[in-house]
C-alpha positions, -999 to +999 in steps of 0.1 A: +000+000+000+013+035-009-001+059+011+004+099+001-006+123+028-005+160+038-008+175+070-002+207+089+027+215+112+035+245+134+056+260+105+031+253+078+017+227+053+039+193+045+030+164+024+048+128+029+049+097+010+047+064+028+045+026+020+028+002+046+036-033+045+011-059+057+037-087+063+057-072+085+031-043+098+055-014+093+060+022+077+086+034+056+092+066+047+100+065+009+114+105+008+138+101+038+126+133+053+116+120+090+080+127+083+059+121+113+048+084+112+012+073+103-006+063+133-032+043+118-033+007+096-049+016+065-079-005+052-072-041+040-099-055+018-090-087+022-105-084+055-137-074+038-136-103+017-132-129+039-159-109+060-184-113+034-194-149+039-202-151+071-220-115+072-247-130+043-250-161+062-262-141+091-284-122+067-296-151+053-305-168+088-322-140+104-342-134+073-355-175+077-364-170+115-381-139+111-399-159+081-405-188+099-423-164+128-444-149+107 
């Protein structure tokens, strides 16, 4: 993931470049310029698509009980 940021400092507007690994769950700074680090993991949408599954097999059994209630 290549992440490309701005953000505001005391002396004024700054812009960074970064790469985030998954496998190793780091930061680098790809302009060398001791940017702040990223505090945050950004998104992985792998997650989301393992995710899937299960959330539509929830959907799919609430949606029979309330249909067999009814």
């Amino acid at each position: 993931t290549i992440l490309f940021g701005g953000y505001v400092m005391d002396d004024g507007l700054r812009d960074g470049t970064w790469t985030y690994s998954y496998a190793s769950n780091e930061w680098t700074d790809m302009e060398g310029d001791s940017d702040p680090t990223p505090t945050s993991t950004p998104f992985d949408p792998l997650i989301l698509a393992m995710a899937l599954p299960a959330i539509a097999i929830v959907v799919v059994l609430i949606v029979l009980v309330i249909h067999r209630r009814t």
